[in-house]
mmCIF file as gemmi writes it, N, C-alpha and C atoms, coordinates in Angstrom:
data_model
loop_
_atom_site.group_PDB
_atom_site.id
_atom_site.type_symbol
_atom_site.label_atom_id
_atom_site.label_alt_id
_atom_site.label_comp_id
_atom_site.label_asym_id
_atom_site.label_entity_id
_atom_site.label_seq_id
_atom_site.pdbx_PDB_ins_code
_atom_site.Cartn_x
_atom_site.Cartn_y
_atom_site.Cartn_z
_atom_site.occupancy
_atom_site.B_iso_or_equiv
_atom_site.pdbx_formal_charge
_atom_site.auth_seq_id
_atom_site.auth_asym_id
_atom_site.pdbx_PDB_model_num
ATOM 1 N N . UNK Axp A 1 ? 0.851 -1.176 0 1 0 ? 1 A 1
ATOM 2 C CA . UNK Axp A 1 ? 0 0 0 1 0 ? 1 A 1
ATOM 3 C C . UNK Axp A 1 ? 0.891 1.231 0 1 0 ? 1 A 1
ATOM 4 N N . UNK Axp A 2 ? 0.638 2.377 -0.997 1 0 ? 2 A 1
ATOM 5 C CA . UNK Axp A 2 ? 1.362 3.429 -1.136 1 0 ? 2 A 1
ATOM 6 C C . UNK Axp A 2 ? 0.672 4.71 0.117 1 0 ? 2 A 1
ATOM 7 N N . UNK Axp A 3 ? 1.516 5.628 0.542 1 0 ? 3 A 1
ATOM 8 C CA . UNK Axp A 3 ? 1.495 6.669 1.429 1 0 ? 3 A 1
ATOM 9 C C . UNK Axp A 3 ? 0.506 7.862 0.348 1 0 ? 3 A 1
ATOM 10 N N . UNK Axp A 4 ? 0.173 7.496 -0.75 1 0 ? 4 A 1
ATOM 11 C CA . UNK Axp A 4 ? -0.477 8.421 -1.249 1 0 ? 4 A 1
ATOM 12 C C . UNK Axp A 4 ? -1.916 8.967 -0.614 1 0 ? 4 A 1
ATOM 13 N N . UNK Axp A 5 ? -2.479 10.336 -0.47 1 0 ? 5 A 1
ATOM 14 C CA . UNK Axp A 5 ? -3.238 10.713 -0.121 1 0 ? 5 A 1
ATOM 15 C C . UNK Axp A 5 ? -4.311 11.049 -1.21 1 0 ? 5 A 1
ATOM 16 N N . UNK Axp A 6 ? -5.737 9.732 -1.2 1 0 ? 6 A 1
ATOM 17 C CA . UNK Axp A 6 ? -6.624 10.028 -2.236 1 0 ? 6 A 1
ATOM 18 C C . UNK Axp A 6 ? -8.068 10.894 -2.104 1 0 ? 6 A 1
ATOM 19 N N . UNK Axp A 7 ? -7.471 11.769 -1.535 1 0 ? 7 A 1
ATOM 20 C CA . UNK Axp A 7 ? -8.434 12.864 -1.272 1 0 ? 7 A 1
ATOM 21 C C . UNK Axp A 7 ? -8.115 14.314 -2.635 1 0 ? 7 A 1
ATOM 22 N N . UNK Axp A 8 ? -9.734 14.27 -2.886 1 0 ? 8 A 1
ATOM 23 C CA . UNK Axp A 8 ? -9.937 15.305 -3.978 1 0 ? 8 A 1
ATOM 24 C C . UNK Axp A 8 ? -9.947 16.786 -3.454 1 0 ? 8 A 1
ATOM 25 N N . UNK Axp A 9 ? -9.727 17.937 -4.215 1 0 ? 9 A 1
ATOM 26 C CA . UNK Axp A 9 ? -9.606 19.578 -3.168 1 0 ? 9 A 1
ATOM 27 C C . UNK Axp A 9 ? -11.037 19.727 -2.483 1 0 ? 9 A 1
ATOM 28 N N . UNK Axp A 10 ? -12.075 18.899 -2.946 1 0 ? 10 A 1
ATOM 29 C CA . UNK Axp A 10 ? -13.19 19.311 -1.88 1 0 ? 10 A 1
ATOM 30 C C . UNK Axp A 10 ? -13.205 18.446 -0.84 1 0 ? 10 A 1
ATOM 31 N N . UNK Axp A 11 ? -12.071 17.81 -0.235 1 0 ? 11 A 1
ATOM 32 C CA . UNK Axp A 11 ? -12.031 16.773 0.987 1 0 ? 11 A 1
ATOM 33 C C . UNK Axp A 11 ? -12.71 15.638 0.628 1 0 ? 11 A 1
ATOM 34 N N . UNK Axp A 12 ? -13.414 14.947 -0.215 1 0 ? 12 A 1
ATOM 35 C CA . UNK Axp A 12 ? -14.104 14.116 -0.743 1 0 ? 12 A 1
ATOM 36 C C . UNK Axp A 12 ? -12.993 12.743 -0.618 1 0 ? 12 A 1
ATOM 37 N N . UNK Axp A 13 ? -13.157 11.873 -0.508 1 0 ? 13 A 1
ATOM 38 C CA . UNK Axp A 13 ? -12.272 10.436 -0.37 1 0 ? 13 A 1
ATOM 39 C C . UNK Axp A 13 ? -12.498 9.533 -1.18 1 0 ? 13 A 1
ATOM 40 N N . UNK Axp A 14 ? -11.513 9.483 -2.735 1 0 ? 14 A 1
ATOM 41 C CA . UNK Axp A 14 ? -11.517 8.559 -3.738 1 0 ? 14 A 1
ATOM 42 C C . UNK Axp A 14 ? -11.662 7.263 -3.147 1 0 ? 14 A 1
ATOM 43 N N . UNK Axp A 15 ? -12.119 6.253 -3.306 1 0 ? 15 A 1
ATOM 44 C CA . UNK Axp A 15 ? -12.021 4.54 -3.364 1 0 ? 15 A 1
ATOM 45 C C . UNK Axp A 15 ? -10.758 4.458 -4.272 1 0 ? 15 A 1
ATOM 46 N N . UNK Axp A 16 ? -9.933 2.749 -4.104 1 0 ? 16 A 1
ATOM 47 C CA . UNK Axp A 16 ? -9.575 2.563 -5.112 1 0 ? 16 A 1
ATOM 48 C C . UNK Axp A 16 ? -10.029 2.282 -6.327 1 0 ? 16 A 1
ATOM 49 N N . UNK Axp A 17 ? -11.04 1.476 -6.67 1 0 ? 17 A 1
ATOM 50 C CA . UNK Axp A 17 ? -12.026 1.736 -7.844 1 0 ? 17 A 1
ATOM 51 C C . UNK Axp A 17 ? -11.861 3.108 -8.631 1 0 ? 17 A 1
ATOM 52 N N . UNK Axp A 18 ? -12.444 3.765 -7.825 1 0 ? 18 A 1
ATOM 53 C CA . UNK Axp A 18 ? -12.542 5.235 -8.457 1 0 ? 18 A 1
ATOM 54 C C . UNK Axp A 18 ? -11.312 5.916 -9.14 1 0 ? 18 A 1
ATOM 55 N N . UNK Axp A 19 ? -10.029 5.49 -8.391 1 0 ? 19 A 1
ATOM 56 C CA . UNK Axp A 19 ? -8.709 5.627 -8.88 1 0 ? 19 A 1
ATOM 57 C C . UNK Axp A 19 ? -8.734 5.246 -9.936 1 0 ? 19 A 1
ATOM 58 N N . UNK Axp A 20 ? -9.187 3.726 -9.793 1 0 ? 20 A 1
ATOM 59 C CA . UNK Axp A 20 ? -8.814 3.019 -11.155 1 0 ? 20 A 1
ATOM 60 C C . UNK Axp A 20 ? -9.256 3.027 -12.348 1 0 ? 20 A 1
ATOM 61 N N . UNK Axp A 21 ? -10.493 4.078 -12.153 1 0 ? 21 A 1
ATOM 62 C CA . UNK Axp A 21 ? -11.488 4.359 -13.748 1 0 ? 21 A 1
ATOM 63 C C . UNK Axp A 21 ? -11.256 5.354 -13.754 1 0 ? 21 A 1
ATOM 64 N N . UNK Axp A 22 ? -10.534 6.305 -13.07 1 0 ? 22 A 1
ATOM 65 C CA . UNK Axp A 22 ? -10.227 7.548 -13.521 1 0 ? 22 A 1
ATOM 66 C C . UNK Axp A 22 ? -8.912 7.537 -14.425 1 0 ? 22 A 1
ATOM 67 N N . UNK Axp A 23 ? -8.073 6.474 -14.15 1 0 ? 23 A 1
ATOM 68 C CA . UNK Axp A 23 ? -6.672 6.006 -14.579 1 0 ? 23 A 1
ATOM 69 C C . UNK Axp A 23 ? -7.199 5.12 -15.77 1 0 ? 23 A 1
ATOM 70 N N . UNK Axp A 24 ? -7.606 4.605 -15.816 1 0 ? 24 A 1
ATOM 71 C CA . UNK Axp A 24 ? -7.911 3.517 -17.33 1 0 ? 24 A 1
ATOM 72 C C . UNK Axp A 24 ? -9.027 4.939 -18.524 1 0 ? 24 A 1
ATOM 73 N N . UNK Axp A 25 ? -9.607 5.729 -17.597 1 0 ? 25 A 1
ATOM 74 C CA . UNK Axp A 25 ? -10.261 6.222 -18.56 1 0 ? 25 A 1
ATOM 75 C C . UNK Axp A 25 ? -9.305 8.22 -19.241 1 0 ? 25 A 1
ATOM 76 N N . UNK Axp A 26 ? -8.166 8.01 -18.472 1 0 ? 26 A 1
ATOM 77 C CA . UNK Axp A 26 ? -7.412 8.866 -19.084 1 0 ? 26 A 1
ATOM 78 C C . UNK Axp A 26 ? -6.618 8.885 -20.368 1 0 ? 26 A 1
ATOM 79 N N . UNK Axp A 27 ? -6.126 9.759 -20.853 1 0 ? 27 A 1
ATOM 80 C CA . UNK Axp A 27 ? -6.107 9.632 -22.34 1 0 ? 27 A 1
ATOM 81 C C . UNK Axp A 27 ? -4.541 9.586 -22.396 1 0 ? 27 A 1
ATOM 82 N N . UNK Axp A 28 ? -3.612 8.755 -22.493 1 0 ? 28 A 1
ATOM 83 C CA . UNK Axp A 28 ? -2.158 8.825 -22.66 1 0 ? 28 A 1
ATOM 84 C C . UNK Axp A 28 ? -1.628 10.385 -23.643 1 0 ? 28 A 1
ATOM 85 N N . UNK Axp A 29 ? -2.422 10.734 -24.563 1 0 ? 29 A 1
ATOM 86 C CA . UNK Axp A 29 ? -1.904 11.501 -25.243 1 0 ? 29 A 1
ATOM 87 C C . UNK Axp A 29 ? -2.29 12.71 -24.949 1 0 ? 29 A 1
ATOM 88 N N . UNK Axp A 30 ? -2.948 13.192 -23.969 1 0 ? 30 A 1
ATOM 89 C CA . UNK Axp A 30 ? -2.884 14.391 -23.41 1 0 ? 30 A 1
ATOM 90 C C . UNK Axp A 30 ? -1.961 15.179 -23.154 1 0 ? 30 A 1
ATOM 91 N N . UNK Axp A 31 ? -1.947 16.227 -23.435 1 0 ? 31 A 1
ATOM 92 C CA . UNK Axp A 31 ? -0.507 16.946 -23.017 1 0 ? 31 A 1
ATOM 93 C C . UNK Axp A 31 ? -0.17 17.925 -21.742 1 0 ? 31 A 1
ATOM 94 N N . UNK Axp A 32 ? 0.337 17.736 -20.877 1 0 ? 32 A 1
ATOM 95 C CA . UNK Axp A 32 ? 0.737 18.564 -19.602 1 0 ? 32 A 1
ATOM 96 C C . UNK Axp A 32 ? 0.095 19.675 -19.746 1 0 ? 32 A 1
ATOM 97 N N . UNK Axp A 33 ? 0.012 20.223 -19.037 1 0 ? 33 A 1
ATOM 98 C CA . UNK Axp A 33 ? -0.789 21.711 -18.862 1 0 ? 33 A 1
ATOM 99 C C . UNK Axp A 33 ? 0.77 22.37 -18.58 1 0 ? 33 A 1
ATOM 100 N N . UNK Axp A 34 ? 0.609 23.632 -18.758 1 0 ? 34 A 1
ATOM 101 C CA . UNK Axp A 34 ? 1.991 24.601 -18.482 1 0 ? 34 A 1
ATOM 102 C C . UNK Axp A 34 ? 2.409 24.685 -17.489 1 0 ? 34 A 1
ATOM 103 N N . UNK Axp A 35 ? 1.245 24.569 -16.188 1 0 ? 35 A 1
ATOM 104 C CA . UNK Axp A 35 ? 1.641 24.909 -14.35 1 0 ? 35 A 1
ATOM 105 C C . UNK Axp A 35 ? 2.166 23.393 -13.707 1 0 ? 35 A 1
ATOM 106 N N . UNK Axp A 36 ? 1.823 22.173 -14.835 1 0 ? 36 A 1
ATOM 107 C CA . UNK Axp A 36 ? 2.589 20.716 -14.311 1 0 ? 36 A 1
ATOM 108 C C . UNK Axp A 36 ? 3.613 20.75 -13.437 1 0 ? 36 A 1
ATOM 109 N N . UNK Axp A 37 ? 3.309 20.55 -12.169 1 0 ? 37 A 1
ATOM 110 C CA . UNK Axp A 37 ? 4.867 20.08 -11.29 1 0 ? 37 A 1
ATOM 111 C C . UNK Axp A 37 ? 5.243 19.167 -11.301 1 0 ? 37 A 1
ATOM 112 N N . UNK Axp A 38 ? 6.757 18.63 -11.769 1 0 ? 38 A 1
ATOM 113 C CA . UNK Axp A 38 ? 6.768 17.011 -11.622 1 0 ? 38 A 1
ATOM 114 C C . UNK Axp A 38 ? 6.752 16.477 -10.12 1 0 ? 38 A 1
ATOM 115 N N . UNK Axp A 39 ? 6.537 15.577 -10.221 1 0 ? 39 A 1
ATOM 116 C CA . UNK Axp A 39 ? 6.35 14.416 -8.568 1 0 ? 39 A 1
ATOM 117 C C . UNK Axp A 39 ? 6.974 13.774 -8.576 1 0 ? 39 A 1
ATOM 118 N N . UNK Axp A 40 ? 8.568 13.912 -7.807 1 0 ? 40 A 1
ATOM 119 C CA . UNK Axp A 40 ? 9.937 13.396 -7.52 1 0 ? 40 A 1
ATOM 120 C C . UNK Axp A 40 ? 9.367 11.925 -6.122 1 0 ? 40 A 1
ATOM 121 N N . UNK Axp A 41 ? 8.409 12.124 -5.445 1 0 ? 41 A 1
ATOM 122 C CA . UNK Axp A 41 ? 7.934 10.851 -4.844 1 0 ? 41 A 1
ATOM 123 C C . UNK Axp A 41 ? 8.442 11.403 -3.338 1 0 ? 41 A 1
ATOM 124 N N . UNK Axp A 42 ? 9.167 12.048 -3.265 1 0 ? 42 A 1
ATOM 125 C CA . UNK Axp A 42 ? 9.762 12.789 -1.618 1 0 ? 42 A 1
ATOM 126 C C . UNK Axp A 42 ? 10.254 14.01 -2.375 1 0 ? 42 A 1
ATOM 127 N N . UNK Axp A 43 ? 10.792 14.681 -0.814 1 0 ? 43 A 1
ATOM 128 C CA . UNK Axp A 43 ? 11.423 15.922 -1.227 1 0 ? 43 A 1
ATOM 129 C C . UNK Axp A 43 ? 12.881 15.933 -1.498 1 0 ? 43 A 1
ATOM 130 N N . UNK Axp A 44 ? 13.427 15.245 -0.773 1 0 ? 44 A 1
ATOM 131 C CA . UNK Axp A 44 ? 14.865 14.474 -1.109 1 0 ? 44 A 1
ATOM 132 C C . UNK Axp A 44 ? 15.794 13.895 -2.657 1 0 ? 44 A 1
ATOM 133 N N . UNK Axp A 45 ? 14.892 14.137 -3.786 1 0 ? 45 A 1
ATOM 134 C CA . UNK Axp A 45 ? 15.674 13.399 -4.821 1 0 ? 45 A 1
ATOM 135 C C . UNK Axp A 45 ? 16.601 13.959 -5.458 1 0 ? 45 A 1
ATOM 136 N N . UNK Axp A 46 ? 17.197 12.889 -5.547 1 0 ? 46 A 1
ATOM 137 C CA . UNK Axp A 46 ? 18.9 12.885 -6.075 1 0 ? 46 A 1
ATOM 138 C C . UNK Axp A 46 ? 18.427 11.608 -7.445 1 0 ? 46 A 1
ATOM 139 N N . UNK Axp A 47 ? 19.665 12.392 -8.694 1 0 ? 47 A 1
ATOM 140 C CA . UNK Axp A 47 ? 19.81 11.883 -9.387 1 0 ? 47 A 1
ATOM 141 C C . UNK Axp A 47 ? 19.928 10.411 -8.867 1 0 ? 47 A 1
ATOM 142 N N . UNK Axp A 48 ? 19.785 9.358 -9.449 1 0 ? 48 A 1
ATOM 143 C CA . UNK Axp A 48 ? 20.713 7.832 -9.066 1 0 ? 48 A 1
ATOM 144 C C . UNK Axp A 48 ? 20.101 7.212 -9.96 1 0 ? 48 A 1
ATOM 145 N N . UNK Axp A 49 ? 20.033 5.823 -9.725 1 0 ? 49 A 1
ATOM 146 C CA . UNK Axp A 49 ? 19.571 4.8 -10.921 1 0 ? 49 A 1
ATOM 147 C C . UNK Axp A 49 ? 18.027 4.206 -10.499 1 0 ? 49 A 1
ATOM 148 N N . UNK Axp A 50 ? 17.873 4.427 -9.428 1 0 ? 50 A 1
ATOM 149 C CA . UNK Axp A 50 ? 16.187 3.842 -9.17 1 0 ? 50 A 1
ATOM 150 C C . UNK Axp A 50 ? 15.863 5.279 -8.287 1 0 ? 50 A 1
ATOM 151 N N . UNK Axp A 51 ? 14.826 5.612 -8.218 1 0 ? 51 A 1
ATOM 152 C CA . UNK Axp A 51 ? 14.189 6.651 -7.356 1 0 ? 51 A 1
ATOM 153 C C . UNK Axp A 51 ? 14.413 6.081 -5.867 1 0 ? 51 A 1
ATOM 154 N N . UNK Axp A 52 ? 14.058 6.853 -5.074 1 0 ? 52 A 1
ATOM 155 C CA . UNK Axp A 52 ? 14.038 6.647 -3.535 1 0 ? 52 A 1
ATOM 156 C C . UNK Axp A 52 ? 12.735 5.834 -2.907 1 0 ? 52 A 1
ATOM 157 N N . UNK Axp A 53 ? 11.675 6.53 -3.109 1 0 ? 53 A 1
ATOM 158 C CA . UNK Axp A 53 ? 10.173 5.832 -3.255 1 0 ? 53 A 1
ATOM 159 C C . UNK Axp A 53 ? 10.303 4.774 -3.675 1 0 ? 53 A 1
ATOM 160 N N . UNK Axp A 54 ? 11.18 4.012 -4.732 1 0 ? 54 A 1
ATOM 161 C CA . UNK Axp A 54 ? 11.231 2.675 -5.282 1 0 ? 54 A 1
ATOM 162 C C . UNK Axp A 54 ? 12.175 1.839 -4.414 1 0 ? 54 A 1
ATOM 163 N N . UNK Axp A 55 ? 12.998 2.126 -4.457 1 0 ? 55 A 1
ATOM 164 C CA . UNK Axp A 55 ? 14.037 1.543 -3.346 1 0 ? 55 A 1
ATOM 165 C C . UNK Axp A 55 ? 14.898 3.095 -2.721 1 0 ? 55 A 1
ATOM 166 N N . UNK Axp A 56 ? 15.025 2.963 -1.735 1 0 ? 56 A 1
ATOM 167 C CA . UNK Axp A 56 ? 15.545 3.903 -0.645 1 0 ? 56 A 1
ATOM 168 C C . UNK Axp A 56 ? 17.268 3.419 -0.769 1 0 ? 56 A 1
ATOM 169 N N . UNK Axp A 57 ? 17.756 4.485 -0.25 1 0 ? 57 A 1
ATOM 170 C CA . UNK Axp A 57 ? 19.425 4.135 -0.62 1 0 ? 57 A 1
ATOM 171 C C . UNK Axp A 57 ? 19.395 3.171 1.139 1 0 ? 57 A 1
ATOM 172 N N . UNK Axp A 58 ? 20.419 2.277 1.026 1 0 ? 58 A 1
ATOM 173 C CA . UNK Axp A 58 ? 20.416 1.973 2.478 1 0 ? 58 A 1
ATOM 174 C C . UNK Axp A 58 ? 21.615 2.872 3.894 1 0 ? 58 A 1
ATOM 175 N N . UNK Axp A 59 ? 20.727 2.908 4.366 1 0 ? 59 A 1
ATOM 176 C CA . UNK Axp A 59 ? 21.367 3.607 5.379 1 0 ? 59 A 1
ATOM 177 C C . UNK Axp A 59 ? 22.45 2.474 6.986 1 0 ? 59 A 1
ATOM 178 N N . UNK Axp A 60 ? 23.868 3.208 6.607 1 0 ? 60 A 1
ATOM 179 C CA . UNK Axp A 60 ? 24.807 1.943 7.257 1 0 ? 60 A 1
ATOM 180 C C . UNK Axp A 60 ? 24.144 2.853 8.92 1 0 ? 60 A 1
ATOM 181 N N . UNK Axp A 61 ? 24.458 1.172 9.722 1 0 ? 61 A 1
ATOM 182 C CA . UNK Axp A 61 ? 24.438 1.051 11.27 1 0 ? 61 A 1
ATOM 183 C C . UNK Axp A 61 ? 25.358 1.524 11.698 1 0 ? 61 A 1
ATOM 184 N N . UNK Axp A 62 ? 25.95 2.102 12.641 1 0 ? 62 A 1
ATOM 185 C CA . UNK Axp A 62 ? 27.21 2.357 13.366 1 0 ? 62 A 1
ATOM 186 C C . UNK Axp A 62 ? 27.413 1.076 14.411 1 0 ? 62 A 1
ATOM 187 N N . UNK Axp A 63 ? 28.481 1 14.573 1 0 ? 63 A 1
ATOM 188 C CA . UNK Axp A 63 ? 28.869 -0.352 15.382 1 0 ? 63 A 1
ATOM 189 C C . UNK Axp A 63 ? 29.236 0.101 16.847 1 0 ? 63 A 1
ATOM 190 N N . UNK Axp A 64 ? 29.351 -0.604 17.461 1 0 ? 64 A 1
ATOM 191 C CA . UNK Axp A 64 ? 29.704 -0.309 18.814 1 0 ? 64 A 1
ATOM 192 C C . UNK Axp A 64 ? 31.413 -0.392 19.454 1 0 ? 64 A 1
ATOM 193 N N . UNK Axp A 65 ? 31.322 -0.338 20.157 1 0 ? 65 A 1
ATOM 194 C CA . UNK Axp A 65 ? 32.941 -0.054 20.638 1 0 ? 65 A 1
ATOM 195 C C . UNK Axp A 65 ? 33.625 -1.555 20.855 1 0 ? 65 A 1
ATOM 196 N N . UNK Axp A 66 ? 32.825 -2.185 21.518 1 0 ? 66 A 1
ATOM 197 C CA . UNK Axp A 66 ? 32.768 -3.694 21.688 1 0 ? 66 A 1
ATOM 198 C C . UNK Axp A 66 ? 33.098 -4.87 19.813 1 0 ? 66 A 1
ATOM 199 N N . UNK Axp A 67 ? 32.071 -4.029 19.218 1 0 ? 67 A 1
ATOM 200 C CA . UNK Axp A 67 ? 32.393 -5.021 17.651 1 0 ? 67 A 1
ATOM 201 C C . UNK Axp A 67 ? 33.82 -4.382 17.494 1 0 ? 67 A 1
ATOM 202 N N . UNK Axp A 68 ? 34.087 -3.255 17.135 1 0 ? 68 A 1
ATOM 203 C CA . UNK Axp A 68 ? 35.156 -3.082 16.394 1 0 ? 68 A 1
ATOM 204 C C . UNK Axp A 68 ? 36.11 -3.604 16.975 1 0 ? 68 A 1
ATOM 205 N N . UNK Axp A 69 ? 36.669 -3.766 18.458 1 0 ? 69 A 1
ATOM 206 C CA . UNK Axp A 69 ? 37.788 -4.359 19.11 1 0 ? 69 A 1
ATOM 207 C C . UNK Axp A 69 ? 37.537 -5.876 18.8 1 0 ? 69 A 1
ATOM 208 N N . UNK Axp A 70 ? 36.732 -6.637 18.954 1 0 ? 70 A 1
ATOM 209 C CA . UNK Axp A 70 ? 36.143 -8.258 18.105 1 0 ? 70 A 1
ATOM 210 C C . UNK Axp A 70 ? 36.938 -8.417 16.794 1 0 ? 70 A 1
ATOM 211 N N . UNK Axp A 71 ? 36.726 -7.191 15.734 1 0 ? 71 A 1
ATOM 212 C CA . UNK Axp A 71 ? 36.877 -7.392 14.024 1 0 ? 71 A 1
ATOM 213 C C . UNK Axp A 71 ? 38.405 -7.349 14.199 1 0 ? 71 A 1
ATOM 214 N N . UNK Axp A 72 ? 38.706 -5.668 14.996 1 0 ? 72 A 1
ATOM 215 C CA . UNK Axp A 72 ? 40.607 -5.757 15.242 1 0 ? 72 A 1
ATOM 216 C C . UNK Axp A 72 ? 41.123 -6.987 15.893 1 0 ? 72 A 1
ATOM 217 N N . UNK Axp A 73 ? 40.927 -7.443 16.852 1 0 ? 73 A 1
ATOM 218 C CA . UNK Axp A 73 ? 41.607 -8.447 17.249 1 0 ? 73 A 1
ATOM 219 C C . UNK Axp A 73 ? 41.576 -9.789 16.089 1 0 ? 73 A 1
ATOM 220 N N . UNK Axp A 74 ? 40.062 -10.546 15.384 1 0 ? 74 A 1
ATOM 221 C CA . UNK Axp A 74 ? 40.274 -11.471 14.721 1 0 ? 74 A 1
ATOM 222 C C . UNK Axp A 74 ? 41.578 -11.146 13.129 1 0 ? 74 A 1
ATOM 223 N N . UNK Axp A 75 ? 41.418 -9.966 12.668 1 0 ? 75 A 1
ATOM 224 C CA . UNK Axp A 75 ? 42.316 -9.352 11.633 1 0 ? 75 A 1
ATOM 225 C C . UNK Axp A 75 ? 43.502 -9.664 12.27 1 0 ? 75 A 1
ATOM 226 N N . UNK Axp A 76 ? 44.044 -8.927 13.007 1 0 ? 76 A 1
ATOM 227 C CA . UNK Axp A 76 ? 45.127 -8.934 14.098 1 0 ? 76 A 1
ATOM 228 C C . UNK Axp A 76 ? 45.919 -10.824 14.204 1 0 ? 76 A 1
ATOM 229 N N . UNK Axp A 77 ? 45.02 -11.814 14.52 1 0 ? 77 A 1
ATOM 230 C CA . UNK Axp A 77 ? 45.43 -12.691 15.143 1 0 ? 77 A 1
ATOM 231 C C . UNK Axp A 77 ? 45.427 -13.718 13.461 1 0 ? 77 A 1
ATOM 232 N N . UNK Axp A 78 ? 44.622 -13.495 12.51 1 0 ? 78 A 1
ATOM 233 C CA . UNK Axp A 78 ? 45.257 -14.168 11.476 1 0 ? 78 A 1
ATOM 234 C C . UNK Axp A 78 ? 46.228 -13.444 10.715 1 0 ? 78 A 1
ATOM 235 N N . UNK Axp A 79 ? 46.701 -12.071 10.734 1 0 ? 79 A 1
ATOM 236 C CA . UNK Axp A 79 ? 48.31 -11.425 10.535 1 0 ? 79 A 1
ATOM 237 C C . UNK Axp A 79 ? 49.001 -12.148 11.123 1 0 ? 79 A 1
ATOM 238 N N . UNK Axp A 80 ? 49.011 -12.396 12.263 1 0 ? 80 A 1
ATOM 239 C CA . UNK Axp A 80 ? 49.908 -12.979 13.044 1 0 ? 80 A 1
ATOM 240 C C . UNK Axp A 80 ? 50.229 -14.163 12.217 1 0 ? 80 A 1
ATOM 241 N N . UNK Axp A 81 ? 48.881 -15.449 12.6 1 0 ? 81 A 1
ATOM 242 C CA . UNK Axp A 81 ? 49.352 -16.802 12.343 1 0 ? 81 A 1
ATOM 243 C C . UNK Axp A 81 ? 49.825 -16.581 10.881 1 0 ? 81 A 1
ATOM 244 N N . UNK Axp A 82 ? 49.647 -15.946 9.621 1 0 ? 82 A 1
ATOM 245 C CA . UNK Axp A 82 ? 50.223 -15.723 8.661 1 0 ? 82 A 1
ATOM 246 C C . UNK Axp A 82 ? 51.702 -15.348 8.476 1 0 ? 82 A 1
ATOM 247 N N . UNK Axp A 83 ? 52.004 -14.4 9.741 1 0 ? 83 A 1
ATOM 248 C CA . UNK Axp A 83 ? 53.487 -14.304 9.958 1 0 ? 83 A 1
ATOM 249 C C . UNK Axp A 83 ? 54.239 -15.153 10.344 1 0 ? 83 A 1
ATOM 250 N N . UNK Axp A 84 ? 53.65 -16.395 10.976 1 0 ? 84 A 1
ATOM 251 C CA . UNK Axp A 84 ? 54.614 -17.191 11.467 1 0 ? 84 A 1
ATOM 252 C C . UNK Axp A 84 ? 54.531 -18.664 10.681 1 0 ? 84 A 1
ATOM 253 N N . UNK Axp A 85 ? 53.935 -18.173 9.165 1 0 ? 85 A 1
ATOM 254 C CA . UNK Axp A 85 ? 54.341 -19.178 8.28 1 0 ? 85 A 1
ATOM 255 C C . UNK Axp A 85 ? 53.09 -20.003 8.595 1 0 ? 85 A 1
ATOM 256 N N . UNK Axp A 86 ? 51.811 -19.747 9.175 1 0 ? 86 A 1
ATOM 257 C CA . UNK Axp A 86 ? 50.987 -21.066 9.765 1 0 ? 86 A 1
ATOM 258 C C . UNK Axp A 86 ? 49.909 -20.553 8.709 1 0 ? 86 A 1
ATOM 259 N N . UNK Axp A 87 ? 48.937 -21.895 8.546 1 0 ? 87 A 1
ATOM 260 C CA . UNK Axp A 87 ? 47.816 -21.983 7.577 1 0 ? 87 A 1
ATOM 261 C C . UNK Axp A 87 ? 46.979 -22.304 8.1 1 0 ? 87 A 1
ATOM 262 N N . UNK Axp A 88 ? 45.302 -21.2 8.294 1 0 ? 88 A 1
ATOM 263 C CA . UNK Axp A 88 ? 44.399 -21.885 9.223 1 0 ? 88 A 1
ATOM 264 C C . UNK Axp A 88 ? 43.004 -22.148 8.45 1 0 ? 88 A 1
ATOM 265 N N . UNK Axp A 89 ? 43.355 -22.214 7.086 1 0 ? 89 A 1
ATOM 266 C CA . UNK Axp A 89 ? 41.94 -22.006 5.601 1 0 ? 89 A 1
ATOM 267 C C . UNK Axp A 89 ? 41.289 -23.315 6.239 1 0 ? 89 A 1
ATOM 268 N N . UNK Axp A 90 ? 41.636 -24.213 7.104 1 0 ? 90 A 1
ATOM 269 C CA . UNK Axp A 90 ? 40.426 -25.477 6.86 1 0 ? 90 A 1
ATOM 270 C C . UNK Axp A 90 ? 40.246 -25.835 8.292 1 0 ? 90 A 1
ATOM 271 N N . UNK Axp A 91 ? 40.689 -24.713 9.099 1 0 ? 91 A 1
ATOM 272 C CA . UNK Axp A 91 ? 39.933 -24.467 10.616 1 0 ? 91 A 1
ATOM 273 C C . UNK Axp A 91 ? 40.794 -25.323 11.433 1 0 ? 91 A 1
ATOM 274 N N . UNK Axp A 92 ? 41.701 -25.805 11.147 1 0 ? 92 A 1
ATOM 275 C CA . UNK Axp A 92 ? 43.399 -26.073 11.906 1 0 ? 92 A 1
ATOM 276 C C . UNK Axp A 92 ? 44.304 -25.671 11.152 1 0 ? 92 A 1
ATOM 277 N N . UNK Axp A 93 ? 44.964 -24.936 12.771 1 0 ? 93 A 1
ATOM 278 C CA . UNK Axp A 93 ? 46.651 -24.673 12.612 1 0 ? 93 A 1
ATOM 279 C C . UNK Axp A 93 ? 47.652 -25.73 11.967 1 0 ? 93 A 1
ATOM 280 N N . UNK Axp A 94 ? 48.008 -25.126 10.678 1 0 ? 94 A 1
ATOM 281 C CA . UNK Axp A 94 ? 49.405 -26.073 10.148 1 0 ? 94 A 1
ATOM 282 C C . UNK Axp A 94 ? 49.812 -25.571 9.371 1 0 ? 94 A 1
ATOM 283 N N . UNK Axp A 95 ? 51.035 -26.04 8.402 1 0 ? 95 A 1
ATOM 284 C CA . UNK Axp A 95 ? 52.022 -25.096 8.417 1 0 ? 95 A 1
ATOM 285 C C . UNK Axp A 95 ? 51.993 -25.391 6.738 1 0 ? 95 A 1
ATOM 286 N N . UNK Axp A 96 ? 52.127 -23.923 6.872 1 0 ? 96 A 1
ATOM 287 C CA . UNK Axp A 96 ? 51.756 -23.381 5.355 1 0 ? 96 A 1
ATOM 288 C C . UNK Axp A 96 ? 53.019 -24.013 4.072 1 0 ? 96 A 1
């Protein structure tokens, strides 16, 4: 279901039906009127390859103080076993 608001300027409340014969019974070849605003779908749009309304850009999590010392230490500890010539690709220590 879309956030669209189907209310006409006299407060009146379209059905979807009513949407939908107003939309099948419009004429594709009509031409814009001069005062046409286009409808970007938010106020936010940026050029990109899909609109925002269609897919939203994703927005990254921030991590906590706790993960990042987790990610440094596992990085950290296969530098290591790599430095000391050891191979751990099949989940035991042995030697590369």
């Amino acid at each position: 279901m879309c956030d669209f608001d189907s209310t006409t300027d006299h407060g009146a409340r379209l059905s979807d039906a009513e949407l939908d014969a107003m939309a099948l019974a419009a004429s594709p070849d009509t031409p814009l009127s001069v005062d046409a605003v286009p409808w970007y779908g938010n106020t936010t749009f940026q050029r990109g390859l899909l609109p925002d309304w269609y897919m939203p850009r994703p927005i990254a999590a921030t991590r906590g103080r706790a993960t990042k010392i987790v990610i440094v230490t596992v990085v950290v500890a296969f530098l290591v076993i790599d430095a000391f010539g050891l191979c751990i690709t099949s989940g035991f220590l042995s030697l590369a």
